[in-house]
MARBA-3410 file (N, C-alpha, C, O; in Angstrom, 1 decimal):
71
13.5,-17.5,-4.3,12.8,-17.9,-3.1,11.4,-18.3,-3.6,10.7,-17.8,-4.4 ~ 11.0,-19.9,-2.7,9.5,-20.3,-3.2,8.7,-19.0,-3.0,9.2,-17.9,-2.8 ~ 7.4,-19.3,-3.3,6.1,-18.7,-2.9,5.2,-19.4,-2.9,4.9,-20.1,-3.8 ~ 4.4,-19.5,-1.0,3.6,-20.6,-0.9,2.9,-19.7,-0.3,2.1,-20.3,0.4 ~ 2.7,-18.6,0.0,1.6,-17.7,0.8,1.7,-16.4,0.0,2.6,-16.2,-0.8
0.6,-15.6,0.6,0.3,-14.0,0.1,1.5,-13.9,1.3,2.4,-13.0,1.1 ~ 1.7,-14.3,2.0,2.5,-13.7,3.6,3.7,-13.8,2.7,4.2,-12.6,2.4 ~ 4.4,-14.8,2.1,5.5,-14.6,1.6,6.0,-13.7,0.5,7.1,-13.2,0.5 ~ 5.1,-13.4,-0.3,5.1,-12.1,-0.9,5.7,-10.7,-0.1,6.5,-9.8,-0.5 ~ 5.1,-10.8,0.9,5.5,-9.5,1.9,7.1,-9.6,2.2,8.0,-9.0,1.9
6.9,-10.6,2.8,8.4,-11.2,3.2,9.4,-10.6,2.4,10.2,-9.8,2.8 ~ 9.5,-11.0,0.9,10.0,-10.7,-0.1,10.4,-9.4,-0.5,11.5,-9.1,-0.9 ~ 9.7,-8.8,-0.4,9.2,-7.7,-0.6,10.0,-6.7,0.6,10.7,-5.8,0.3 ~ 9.7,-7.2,1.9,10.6,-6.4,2.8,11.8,-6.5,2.8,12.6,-5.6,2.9 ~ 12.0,-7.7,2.6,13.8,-8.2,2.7,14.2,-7.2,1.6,14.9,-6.2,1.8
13.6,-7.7,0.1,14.6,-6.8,-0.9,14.7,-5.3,-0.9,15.8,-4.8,-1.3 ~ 13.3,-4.3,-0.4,13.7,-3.5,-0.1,14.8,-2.5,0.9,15.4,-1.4,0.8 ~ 14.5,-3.7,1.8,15.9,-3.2,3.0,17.3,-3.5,2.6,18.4,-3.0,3.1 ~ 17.1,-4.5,1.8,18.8,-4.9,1.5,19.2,-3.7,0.3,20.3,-3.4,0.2 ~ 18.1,-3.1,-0.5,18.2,-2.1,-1.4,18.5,-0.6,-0.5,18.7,0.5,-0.9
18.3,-0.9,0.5,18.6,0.3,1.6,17.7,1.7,1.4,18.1,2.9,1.3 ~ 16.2,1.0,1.3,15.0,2.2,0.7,14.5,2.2,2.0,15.1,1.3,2.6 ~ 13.7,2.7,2.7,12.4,3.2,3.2,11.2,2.8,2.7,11.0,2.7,1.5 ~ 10.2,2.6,3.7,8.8,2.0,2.9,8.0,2.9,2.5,7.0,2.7,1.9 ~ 8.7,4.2,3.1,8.0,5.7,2.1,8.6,5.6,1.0,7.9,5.9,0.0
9.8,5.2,0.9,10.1,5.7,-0.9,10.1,4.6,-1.8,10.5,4.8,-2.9 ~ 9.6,3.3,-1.3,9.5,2.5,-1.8,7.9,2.8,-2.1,7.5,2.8,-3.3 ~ 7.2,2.9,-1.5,5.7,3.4,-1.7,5.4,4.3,-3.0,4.6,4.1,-4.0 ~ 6.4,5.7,-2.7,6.2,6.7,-3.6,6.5,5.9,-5.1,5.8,5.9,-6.1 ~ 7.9,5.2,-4.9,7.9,4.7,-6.0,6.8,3.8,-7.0,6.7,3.8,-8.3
6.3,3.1,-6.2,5.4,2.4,-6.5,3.6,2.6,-6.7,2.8,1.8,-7.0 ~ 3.6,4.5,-6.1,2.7,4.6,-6.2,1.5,3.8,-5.6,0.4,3.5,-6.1 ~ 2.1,3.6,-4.0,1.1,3.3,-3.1,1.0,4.0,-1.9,1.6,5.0,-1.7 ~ 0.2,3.2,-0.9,0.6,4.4,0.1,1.3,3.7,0.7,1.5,2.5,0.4 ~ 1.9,4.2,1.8,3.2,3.6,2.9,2.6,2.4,3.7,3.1,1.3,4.0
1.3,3.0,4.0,0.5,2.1,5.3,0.3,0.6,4.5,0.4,-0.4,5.2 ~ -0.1,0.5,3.0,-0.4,-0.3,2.5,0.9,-1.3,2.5,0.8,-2.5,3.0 ~ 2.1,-0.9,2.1,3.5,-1.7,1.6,3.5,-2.0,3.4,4.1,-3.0,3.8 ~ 3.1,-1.3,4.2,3.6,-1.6,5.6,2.4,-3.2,6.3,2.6,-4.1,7.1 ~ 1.5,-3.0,5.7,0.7,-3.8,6.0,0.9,-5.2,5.3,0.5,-6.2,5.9
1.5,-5.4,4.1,2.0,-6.4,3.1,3.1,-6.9,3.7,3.2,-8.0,4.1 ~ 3.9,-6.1,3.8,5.1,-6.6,5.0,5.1,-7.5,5.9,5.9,-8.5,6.2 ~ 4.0,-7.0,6.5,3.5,-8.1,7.5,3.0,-9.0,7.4,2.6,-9.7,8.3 ~ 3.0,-9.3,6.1,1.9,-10.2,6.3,0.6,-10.7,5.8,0.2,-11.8,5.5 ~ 0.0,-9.3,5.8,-1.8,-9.0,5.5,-1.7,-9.1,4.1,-0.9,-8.3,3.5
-2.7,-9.9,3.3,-2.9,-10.2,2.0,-4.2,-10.1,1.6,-4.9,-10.2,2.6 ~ -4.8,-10.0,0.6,-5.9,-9.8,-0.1,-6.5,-11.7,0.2,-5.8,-12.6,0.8 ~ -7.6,-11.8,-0.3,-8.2,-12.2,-0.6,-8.0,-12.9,-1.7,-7.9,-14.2,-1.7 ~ -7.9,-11.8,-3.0,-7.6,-12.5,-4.2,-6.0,-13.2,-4.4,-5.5,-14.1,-5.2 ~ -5.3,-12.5,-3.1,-3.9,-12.7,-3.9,-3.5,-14.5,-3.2,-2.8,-15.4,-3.6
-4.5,-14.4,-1.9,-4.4,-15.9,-1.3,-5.2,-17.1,-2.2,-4.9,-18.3,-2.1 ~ -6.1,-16.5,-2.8,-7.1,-17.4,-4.2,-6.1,-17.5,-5.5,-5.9,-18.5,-6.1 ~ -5.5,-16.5,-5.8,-4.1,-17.0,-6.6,-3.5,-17.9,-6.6,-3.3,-18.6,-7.6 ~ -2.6,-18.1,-5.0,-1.6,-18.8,-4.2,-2.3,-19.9,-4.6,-1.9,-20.7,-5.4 ~ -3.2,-19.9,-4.0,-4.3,-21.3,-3.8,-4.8,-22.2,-5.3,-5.1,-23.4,-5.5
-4.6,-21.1,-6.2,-5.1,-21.4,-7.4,-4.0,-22.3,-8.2,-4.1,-23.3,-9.0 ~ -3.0,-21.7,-7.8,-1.5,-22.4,-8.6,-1.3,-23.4,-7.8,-1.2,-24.4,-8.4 ~ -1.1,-23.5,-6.7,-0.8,-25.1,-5.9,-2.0,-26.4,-6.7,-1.8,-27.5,-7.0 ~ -3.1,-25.7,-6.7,-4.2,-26.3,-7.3,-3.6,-27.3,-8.5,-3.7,-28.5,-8.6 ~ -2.8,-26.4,-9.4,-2.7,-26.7,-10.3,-0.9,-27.3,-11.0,-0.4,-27.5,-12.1
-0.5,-27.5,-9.3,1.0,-27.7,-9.5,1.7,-27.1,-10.2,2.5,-27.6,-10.9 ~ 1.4,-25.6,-10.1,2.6,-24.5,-10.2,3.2,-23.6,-9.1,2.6,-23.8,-8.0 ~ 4.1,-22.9,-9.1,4.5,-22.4,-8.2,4.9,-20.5,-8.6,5.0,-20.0,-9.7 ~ 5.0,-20.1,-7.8,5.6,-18.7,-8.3,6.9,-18.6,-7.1,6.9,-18.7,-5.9 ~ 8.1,-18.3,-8.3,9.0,-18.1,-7.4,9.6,-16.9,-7.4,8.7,-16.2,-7.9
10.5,-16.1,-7.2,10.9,-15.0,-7.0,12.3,-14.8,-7.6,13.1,-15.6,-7.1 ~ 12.9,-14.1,-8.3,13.9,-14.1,-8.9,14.5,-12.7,-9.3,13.9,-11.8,-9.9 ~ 15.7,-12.8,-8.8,16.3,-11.2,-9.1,16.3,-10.8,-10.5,16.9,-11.6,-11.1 ~ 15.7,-9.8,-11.3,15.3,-9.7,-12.3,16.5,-9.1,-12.8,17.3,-8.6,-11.9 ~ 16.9,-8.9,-14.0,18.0,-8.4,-14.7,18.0,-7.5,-15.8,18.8,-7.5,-16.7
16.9,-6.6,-15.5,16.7,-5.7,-16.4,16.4,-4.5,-15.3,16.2,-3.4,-15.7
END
């Protein structure tokens, strides 16, 4: 899946955890955040830096995509 926003990040992020059939509590603990945070990403809500990223790589005609990892 492209990535053209901090929003899509969340996106990502929700879908794969629900299809992994976690909770955004235990997806949090795992990751050592808090819930509210992974719940607010979800939605949507992005940093600052991570949209100056986004913005940085289109800049530069790259992209970040998303890929089921295999390790």
């Amino acid at each position: 899946m492209r990535i053209y926003s901090g929003a899509d990040i969340g996106r990502i992020i929700k879908d794969r955890r629900i299809s992994a059939g976690l909770t955004q509590a235990e997806v949090a603990e795992m990751a050592g955040i808090h819930r509210s945070y992974l719940s607010e990403l979800e939605a949507g809500a992005t940093s600052a830096q991570v949209e100056r990223l986004v913005g940085l790589l289109k800049l530069l005609g790259l992209r970040l995509v998303a890929v089921e990892a295999d390790w």
